[in-house]
Structure formats: structure tokens, C-alpha cells
C-alpha positions in Angstrom: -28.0 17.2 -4.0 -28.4 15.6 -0.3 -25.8 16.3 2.1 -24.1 12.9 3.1 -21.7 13.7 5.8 -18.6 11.0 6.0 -16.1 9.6 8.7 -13.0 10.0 6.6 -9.9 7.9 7.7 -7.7 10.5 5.9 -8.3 13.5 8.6 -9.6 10.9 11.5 -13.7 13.3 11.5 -16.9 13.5 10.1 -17.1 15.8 7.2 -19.3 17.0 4.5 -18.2 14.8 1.5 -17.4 17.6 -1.5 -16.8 15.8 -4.6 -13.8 17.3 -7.0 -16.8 17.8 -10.0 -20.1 18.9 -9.3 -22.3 16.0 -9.2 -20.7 13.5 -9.7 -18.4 11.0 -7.8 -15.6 9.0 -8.9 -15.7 5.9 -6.4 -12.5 2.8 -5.6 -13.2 -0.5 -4.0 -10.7 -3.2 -3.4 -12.0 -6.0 -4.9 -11.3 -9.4 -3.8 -8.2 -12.1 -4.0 -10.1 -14.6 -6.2 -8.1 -17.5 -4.6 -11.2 -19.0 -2.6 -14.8 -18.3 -1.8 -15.5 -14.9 0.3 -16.3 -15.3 3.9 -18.8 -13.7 5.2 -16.9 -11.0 6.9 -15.4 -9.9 3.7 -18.7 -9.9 2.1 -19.4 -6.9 5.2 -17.6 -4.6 3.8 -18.6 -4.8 -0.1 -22.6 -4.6 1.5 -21.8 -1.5 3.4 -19.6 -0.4 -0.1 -22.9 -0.7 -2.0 -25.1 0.9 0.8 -22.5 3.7 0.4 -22.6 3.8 -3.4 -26.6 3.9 -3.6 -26.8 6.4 -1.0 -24.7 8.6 -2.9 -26.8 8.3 -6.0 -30.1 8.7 -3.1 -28.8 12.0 -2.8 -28.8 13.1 -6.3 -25.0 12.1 -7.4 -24.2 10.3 -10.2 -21.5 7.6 -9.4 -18.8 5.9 -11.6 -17.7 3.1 -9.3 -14.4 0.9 -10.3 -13.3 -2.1 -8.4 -10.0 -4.3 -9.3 -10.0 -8.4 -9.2 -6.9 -9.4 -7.9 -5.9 -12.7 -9.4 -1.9 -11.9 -9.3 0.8 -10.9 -6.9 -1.1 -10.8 -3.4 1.3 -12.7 -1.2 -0.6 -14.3 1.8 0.6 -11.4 4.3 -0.6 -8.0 3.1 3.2 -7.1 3.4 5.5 -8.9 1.0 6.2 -11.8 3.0 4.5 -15.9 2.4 3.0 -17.3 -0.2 1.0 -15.7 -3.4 -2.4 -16.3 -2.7 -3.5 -17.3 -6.3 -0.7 -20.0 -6.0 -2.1 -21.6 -3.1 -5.7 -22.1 -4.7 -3.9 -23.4 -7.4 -2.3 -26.3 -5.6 -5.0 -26.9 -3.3 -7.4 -27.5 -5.8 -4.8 -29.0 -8.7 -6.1 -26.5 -11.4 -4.0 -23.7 -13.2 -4.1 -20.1 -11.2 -6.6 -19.0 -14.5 -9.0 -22.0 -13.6 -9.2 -21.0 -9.9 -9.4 -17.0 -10.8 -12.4 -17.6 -13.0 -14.3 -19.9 -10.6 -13.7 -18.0 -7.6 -14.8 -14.7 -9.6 -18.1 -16.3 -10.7 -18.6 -17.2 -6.8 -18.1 -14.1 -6.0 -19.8 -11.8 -8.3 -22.7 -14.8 -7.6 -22.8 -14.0 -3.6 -22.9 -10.3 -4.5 -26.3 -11.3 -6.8 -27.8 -13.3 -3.5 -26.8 -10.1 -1.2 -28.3 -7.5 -3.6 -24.9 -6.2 -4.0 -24.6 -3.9 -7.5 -21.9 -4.9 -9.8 -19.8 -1.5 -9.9 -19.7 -0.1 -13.0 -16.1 -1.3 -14.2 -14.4 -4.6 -13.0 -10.6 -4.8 -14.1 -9.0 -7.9 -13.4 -5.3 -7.4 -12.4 -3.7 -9.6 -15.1 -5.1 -7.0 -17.8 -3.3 -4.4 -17.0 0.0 -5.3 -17.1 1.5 -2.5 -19.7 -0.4 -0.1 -16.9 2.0 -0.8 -13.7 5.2 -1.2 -15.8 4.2 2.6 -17.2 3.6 3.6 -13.3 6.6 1.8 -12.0 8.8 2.9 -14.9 8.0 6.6 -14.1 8.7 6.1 -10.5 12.0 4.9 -10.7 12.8 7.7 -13.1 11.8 10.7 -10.3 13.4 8.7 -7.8 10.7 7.0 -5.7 11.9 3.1 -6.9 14.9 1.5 -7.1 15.9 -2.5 -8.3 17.6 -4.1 -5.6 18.1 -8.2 -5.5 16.0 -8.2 -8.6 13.1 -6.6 -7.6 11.7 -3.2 -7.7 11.0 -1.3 -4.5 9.5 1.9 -3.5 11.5 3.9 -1.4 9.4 5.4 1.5 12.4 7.4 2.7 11.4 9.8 0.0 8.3 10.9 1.6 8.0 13.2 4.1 5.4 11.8 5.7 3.9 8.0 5.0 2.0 7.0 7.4 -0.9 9.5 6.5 -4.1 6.6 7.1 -2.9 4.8 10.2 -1.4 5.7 13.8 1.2 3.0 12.9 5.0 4.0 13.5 8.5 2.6 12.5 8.9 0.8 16.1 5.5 -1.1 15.7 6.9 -2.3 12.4 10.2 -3.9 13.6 10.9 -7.4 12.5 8.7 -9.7 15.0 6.1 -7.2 16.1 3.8 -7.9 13.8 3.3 -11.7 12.2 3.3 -9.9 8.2 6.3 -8.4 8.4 9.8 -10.4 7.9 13.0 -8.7 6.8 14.0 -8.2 3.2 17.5 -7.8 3.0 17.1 -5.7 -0.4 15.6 -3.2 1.3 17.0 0.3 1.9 14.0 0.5 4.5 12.1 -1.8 6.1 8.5 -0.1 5.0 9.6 -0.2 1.4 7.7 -2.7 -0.4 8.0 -3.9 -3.8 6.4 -2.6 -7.0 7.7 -5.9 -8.8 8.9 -8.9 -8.4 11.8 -9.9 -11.2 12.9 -12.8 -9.2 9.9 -14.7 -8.1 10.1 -16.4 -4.7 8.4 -19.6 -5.5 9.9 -22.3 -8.2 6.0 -22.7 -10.0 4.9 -19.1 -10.0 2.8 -19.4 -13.1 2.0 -16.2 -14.1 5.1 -14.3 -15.4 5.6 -11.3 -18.1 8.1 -9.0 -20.0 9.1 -6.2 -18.3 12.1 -3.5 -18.3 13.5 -5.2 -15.2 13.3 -8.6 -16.4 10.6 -11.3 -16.8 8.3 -11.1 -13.3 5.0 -9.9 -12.1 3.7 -7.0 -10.1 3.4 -6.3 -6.4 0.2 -6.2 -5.2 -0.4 -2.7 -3.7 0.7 -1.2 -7.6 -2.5 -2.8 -8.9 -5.1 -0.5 -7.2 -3.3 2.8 -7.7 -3.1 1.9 -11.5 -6.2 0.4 -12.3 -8.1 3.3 -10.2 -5.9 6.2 -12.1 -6.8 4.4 -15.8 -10.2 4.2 -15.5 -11.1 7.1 -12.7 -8.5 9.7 -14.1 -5.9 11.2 -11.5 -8.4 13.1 -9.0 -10.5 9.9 -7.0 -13.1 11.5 -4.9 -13.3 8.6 -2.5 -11.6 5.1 -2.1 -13.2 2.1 0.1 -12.3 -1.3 1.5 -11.9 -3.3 5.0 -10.6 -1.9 8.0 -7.3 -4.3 7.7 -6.4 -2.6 4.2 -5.7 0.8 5.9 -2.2 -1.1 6.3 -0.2 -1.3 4.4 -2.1 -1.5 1.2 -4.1 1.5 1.3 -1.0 3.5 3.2 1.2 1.6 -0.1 -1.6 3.4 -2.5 -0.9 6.7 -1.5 2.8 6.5 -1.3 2.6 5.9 -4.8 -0.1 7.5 -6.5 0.8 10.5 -5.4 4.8 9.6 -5.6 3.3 9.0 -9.4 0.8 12.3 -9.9 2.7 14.2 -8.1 -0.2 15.8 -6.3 -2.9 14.7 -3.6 -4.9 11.7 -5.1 -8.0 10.3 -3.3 -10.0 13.4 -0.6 -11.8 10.7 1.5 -11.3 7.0 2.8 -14.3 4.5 3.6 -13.2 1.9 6.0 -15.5 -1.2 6.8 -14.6 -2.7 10.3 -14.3 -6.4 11.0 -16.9 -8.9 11.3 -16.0 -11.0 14.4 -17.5 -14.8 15.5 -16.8 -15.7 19.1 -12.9 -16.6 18.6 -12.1 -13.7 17.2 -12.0 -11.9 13.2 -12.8 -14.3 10.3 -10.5 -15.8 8.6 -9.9 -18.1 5.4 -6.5 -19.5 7.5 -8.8 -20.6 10.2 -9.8 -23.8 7.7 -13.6 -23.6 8.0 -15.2 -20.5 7.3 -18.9 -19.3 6.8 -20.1 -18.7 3.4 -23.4 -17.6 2.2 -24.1 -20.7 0.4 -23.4 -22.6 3.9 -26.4 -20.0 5.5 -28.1 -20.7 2.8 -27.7 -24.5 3.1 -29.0 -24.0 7.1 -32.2 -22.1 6.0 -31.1 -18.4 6.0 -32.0 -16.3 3.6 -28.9 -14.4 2.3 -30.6 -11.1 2.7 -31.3 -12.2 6.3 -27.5 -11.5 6.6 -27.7 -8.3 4.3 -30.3 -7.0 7.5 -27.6 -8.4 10.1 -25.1 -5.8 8.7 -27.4 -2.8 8.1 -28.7 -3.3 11.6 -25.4 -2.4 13.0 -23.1 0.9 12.1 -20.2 0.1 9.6 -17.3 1.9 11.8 -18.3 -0.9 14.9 -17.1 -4.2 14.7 -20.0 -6.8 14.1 -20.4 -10.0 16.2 -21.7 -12.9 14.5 -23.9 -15.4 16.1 -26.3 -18.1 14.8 -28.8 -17.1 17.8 -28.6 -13.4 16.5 -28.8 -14.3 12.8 -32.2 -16.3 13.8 -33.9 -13.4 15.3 -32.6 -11.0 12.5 -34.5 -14.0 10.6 -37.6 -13.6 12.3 -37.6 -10.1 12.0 -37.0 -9.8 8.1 -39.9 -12.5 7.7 -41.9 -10.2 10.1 -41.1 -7.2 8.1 -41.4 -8.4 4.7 -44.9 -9.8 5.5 -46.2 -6.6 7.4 -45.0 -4.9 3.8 -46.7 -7.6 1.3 -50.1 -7.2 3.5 -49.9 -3.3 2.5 -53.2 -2.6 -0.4 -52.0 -0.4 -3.7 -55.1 2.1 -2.8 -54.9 6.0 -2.3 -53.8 8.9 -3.8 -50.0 9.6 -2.8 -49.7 12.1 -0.1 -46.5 13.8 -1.6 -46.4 16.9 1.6 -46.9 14.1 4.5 -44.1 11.4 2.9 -41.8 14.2 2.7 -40.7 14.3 6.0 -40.0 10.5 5.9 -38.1 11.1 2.5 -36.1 13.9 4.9 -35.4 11.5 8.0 -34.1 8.6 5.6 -31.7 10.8 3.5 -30.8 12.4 6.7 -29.9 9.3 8.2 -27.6 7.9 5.5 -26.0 11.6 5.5 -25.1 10.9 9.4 -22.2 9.1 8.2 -24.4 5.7 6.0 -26.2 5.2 9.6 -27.9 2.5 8.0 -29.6 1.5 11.5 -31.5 5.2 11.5 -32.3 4.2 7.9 -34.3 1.3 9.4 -35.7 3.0 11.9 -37.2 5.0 9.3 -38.6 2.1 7.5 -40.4 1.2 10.6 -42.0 4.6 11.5 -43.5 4.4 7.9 -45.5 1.1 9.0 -46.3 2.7 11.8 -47.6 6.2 10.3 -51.0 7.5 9.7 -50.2 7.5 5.6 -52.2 5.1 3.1 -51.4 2.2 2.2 -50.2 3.5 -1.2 -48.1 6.1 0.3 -46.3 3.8 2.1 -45.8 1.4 -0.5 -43.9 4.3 -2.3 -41.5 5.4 0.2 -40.3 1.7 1.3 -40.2 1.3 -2.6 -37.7 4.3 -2.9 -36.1 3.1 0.5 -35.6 -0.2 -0.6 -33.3 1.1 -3.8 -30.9 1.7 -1.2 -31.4 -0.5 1.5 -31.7 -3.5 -1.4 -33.6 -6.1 0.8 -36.6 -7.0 -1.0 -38.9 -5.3 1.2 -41.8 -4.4 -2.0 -40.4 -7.4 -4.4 -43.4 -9.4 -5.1 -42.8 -13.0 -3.8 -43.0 -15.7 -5.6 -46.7 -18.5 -4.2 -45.1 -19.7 -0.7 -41.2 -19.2 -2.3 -40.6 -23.1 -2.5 -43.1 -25.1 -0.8 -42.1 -26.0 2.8 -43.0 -29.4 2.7 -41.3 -29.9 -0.7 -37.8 -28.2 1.0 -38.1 -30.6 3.2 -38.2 -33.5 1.3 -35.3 -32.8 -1.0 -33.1 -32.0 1.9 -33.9 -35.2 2.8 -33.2 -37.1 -0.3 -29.9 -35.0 -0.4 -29.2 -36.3 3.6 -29.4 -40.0 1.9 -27.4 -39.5 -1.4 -24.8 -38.4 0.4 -25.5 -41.2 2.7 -24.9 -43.7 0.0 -22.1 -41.9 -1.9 -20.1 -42.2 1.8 -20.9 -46.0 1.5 -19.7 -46.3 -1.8 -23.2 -47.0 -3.0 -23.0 -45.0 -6.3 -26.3 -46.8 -7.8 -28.2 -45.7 -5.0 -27.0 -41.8 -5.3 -27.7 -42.0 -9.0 -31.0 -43.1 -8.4 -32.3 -40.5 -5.9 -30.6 -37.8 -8.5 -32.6 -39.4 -11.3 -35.7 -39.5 -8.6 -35.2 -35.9 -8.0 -34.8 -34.9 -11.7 -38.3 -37.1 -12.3 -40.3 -34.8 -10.0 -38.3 -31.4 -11.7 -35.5 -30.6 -9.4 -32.1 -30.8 -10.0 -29.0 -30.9 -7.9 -25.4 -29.7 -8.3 -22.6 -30.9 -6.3 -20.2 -28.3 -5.7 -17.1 -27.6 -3.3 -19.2 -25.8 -0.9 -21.7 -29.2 -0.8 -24.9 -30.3 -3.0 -27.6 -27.4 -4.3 -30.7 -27.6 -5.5 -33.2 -25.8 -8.0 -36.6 -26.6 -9.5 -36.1 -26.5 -13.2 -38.1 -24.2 -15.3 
């Protein structure tokens, strides 16, 4: 096994990561609110997540990775304050909450294909595991960490001797109007308690509603990690992930009550992914319009141009996006995979000489995933007096990690430039004519377009396009 060495948020230091059983590693990541489409920024921190994942099974480990789909209970502060989430994509959009969670799951699990991000090996959406919370909740009002109050079901943080074990936050920071996600709740004994349940739902339409010991309601959000992580990973996790804005209170929720639950420590290291920023300051779905990789795809950037964006930069530093970066990471990527697809298949390997690449790159994603090293790496094995086979090889077993193409056989000229071009075009004048109201004309360039083997899809993001097989 490779030594990876770790930041862990838990003990604030880089530190050897040990897992509980030899070998193997049992792995947490958030998953997302499926409410809308992911933003770029959000999509950071699953790439760096899946960098982490393969670079644990780089160094010899064999990974069970879980990550929840959240498509009940998130309120729209983290706390337990404003609107639920799924509800709001539900009336924007006139569909049930099922119809929007399905949609916005496909999108999702679709941007991780474009990125190159791994499915993890279990997906549990919230709404399944129902029985599972009422079981967790039930116990924890039974040692005395819960209580009903107002008709919900709170955990009480006064139990604990020490809460806030991820963050540097304290009680003062948390008083009502400090921060925007935190309002008061009269029902509860503490202000940091947060619910576990909600038997009297705040919103007239809440759709989504079930049998429970308490009443008919539905579950706070922070109970669905802890659960779904302790069915399907047991009650030792080795290491838990998400976004820098989860430390709290969701991830600082988590512990309360896993370990209120187990009655012992629960999860030995923390993976935090810090924000991606534009020039006004961290994304955000509130903002109205947000960047999604189907809109860089729609202005000519490759979605594994962005992968390259992120692994050029170190995952604890906030990233700053930019179209004037984005084009020269696109002009390097092009540069790269070029310099790698000119490479001949010729030579015997030279095993002793590509070992001490194979030592620099699994040294560099054991300083703590520095995925920028990692590139480096790539680079001095273009530049090295190996063969041309030899190289080949080592970006080959680079790549599994690094998951940008670089020795995947492209397809003659991708699509044609010229031909691009033209149906960009033809889409510029449909929706021309659809603005217009002149529906015959749209209809005909679709049926123009279809005639010459290309068809186009209107969605909410704006029109695609594919040549049909």
C-alpha cells in the first residue's frame, strides 16, 4: 500500500491516513439536493472526491464509496430555517417533488459522466430510507439525546460535551442575526439544536409526508447522512467528504448524532473541498444565473477542460473562475492531449527507469491529493528520455486517476469543425424564428437538420445537438 498523507478537518494537520481494516476504506460523500442542475462549483468538490477515491485505490486500497441523494427535507438554509429545497423546484417548474428529483438526478449523475467522475459504488436516495432515521431517531430520544417539542423532534446539543469538534465556530457567532441561516426556533431548549424530524411541516403543500412514532412528517436533513452512511458502511467510517460550507452545521449535525447514536467515535478523517469563487464572490443557485457544464459546453469548452481547471489548483485553496483562464486551460489540454496522441506504441517497456515516475506521481497524491504535482509529473514524462511505449504506459496508469482522456483514442477530427459550425448556426436561426412565432420555419430547420443526421433536443438549459448513429 502507498502512503497517502491527508489534511484532516477533524484534528486541523496533515496525517498519515490509517484505515480501521487493513486495506480497505470505507468512504462518505454528500451527495447533492436534486432540486436543480449543479453548478459548477458544486461539481468541484465531487471531482476532487473522485481524485481522492482513485488515488486511494492508486495506492493499493480497495474502496467501498457511498454517497446519499437528497431529495427530502433540506430546507434552503443548511440550518432549519426557509424553504425545503425540493419544494421550490417543484413550484418553479410545476411538476411533483418526484418528477423534479428524478430529472435533476439524471442531470447530475449525466455531468458526472462528461467530468469522468465514477459513480460511487452505492447511491441511496433519502426517500428510501425512511424506516432507517425513525430507528436512529427513535434510539436517540430513548438515551436522552432528542426530545419532541412543538411537534418536532430535536437533538439536544446540551448533552454533549463538546460539539463543535469540525469548526472554530462558537455559541456567540451563532446568535440570532449573526449569521443569515440561523432564525430562532422557539421549541428549542438550545439554539444549536436542530431537528431530527419535522411532525408539523412548515409549508401548507409539503408533499412528501410518512408514518412515524411522532406523528405523520418527514426527516431533517442532517439525520439522512448519518443513517444512510451507518446502513450501508457499518458503524466505523474511515473517511467522510463534501464542500467546505458542509463543515457547518451539517457535517458538525453528523457527528453529534452518529456518535450520540453508536455511542463511540464514528468517522477518523474529514475531506473538505473549498469554494469555487467567480469575480462577485462563491457560486450560488440563489444568484439566478449560474454556470453549468452544459452552458461551457454550449460556448465550446470541453467539460474535461474544467476537470484540468480544478486539478491544476490544490483542493484546500479556493479556486477563481474566469473565462480568460478557462481558455488557456483550453489551450493547454488540446496542447497536451495532442503532444500524447503523436506518442508511437514502439519499444520494450523500461520497467526500472518508469519507476521513479510511478514514485513521484504516487508521492504526489500522498502530499495531501496535490493533484497539481500530479501534473507536473505527467509533464516530466513527455519530457523524459523513455520510449515512446514507456510513456504511453505511465500516462495510461496516470490517467486512471487523473481521468482526463489523456491516452483515449479520439474519435477522426471529434465533430468536424466546419460542420459544428453550421449547426450552431441553424440552432442561432430556429431559435430566431421560434422568438418570432414562426413555428414552420423552426420545424423546418429541425427537419433540415434531422435530413443531414443530426438531431437536436431542446432542454431547460437551451437546444443540444448529436449526430445520430
Amino acid at each position: 500500500m502507498k502512503e497517502i498523507n491527508l489534511y484532516n478537518t477533524l484534528t486541523k494537520k496533515i496525517e498519515p491516513f490509517v484505515a480501521n481494516e487493513v486495506g480497505k476504506v470505507k468512504m462518505y460523500t454528500c451527495g447533492p439536493t436534486v432540486y436543480h442542475f449543479a453548478h459548477i462549483g458544486n461539481l468541484r468538490s465531487y471531482i476532487m472526491e473522485d481524485v481522492l477515491e482513485k488515488s486511494f485505490r492508486y495506492a493499493g486500497y480497495d474502496v467501498k464509496r457511498v454517497m446519499n441523494i437528497t431529495d427530502v427535507g433540506h430546507l434552503s438554509s443548511d440550518a432549519d430555517s426557509g424553504e425545503d429545497k425540493m419544494l421550490m423546484g417543484a413550484k418553479r417548474e410545476h411538476k411533483s417533488v418526484m418528477e423534479i428529483a428524478a430529472f435533476y438526478r439524471d442531470a447530475f449523475f449525466e455531468d458526472c459522466r462528461k467530468l469522468n467522475i465514477k459513480t460511487p459504488d452505492v447511491v441511496e436516495p433519502a426517500t428510501n430510507c425512511i424506516p432507517e432515521f425513525i430507528k436512529m431517531i427513535e434510539k436517540l430520544i430513548e438515551t436522552g439525546y432528542a426530545y419532541t417539542a412543538g411537534g418536532n423532534v430535536y437533538f439536544d446539543t446540551e448533552k454533549l460535551e463538546r460539539y463543535y469538534v469540525l469548526s472554530n465556530q462558537n455559541e456567540e457567532e451563532l446568535m440570532v442575526g449573526a449569521r443569515d441561516d440561523v432564525e430562532e426556533d422557539i421549541n428549542k431548549k438550545n439554539k444549536t439544536d436542530f431537528v431530527l424530524w419535522f411532525t408539523k411541516s412548515k409549508f401548507d403543500d409539503q408533499e412528501l409526508k410518512w408514518e412515524s412514532p411522532w406523528g405523520t412528517g418527514y426527516p431533517g436533513w442532517h439525520i439522512e447522512c448519518s443513517a444512510i452512511s451507518i446502513k450501508h458502511l457499518g458503524e466505523q467510517l474511515d473517511i467522510h467528504c463534501g464542500g467546505i460550507d458542509n463543515v457547518f452545521p451539517h457535517h458538525t449535525n453528523e457527528i453529534a448524532q452518529s456518535e450520540a447514536y453508536l455511542g463511540h467515535k464514528w468517522c477518523n478523517y474529514w475531506f473538505h473541498v473549498l469554494h469555487l469563487n467567480d469575480n462577485t464572490g462563491k457560486m450560488s443557485k440563489s444568484k439566478g444565473d449560474f454556470l453549468t457544464v452544459s452552458l461551457l459546453e454550449r460556448k465550446g469548452y470541453h467539460p474535461l477542460v474544467y476537470r484540468l481547471f480544478c486539478l491544476q489548483s490544490h483542493y484546500r485553496k479556493p479556486l477563481v473562475f474566469s473565462y480568460d483562464v478557462l481558455d488557456n486551460v483550453k489551450a493547454t489540454y488540446e496542447k497536451l492531449v495532442k503532444k500524447i496522441a503523436s506518442l508511437g506504441e514502439s519499444g520494450e517497456l523500461e520497467n526500472e527507469r518508469m519507476a521513479e515516475y510511478r514514485e513521484a506521481f504516487a508521492g504526489a497524491l500522498g502530499n495531501d491529493i496535490n493533484t497539481s504535482q500530479a501534473l507536473t509529473v505527467v509533464y516530466d514524462v513527455l519530457k523524459a528520455d523513455l520510449n515512446d511505449a514507456s510513456k504511453r504506459a505511465l500516462l495510461n496508469e496516470f490517467d486512471a486517476v487523473l481521468s482526463l482522456d489523456l491516452t483515449k483514442e479520439t474519435e477522426s477530427e471529434e465533430v468536424d469543425v466546419r460542420l459544428a459550425a453550421y449547426v450552431e448556426e441553424m440552432i442561432e436561426k430556429r431559435k430566431i424564428a421560434r422568438k418570432e412565432k414562426d413555428f414552420a420555419r423552426a420545424d423546418a430547420i429541425r427537419d433540415e437538420l434531422l435530413q443531414k443526421g443530426i438531431e437536436i433536443k431542446d432542454t431547460r438549459e437551451g437546444t443540444t445537438w448529436s449526430l445520430l448513429s
